[in-house]
N, C-alpha and C positions, 0 to 999 in steps of 0.2 A: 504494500500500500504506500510505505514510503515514499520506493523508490518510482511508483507511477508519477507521484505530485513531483517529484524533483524532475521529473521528466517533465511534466508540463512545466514546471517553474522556468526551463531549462528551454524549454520552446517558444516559451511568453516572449522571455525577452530577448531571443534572439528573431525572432520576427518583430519585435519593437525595434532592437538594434541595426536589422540589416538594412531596413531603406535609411537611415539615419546614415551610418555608412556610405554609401553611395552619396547621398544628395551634396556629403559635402564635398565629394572627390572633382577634380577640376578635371577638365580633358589634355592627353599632353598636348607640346607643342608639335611631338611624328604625328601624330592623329590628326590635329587642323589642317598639316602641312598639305592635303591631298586635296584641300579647297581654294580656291582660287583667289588672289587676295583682292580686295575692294578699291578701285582706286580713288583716291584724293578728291578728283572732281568730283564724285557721289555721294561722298560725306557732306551731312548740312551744314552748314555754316553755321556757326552759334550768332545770335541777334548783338549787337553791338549800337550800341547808346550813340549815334550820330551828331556832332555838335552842333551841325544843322538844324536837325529836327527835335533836339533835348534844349529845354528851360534854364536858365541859369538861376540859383536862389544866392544871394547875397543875404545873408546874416550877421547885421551889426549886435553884440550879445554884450546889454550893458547892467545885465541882472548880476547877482553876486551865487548864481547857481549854473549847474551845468544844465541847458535843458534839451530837451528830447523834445524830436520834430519832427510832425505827422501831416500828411498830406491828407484831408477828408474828402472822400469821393464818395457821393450813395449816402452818405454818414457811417462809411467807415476808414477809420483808420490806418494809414500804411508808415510802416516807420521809414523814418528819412534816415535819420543818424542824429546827433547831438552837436549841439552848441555850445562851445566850452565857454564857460564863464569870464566875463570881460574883456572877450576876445571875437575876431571876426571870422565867419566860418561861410566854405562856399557848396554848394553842391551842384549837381546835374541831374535835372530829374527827367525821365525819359518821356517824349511828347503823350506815351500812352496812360499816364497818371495823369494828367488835363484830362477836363469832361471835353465832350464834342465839338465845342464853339470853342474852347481853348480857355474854359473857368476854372479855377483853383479857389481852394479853402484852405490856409495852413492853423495849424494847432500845436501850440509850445505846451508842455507839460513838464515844470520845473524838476529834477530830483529831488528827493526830500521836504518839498510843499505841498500845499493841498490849492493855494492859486493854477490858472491858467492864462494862456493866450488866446485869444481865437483871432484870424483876420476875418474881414470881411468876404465873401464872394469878390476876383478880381479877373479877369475877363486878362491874358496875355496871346498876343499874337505872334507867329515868327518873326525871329531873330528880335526880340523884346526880353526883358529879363525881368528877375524881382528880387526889391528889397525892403527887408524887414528888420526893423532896427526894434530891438526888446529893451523896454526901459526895468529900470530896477521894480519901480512899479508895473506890473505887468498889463495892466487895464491904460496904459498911457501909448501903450507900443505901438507902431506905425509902420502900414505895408505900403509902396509902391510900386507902381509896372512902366518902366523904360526902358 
């Protein structure tokens, strides 16, 4: 009777272990070798943020925090990166984060505060840029589009 269950015990887990085994084995490089290699022009091109058609954000940062800066689309939030504190900060946001007609919403969220930024809805066209100067008080701060 024992040795029945140890035989099953003994079958359980090697049909638990054997695709485990397998899934994680990689194929060699003889084995690929007999496929024919892909070439370069058929590989997609990864998308690349065009200086053309990407926004330039100018952040003058004259709060005493570092703050975190979001783009509202929809009313949702997409992180930008950070504004270091008392310091000027640039970014490039790519034309597909603009709504349709080319409107932006940014949103400063200090670290460590419970204040916010919000700009207004501002309307940027090609080859136009934006800036956003954060005062210490943050309900003072000021966007432009030039």
């Amino acid at each position: 009777m024992r040795q029945a269950r140890g035989r099953c015990r003994l079958l359980a887990v090697l049909l638990v272990a054997a695709p485990l085994g397998t899934a994680c084995h990689s194929r060699s490089p003889s084995a690929s070798s007999s496929a024919s290699p892909v070439p370069a022009s058929a590989l997609p091109v990864p998308a690349t943020d065009d200086p053309d058609t990407a926004v330039a954000l100018e952040i003058a940062n004259h709060n005493w925090s570092d703050v975190v800066i979001y783009v509202l689309r929809d009313g949702q939030p997409s992180r930008i990166g950070i504004a270091t504190a008392a310091s000027a900060t640039s970014f490039l946001l790519p034309r597909r984060m603009l709504g349709p007609a080319g409107d932006i919403r940014l949103w400063g969220r200090p670290i460590g505060a419970r204040d916010a930024a919000f700009t207004e809805t501002v309307v940027v066209q090609p080859g136009q840029w934006i800036e956003w100067t954060l005062e210490s008080d943050l309900s003072r701060s000021a966007v432009g589009v030039y």
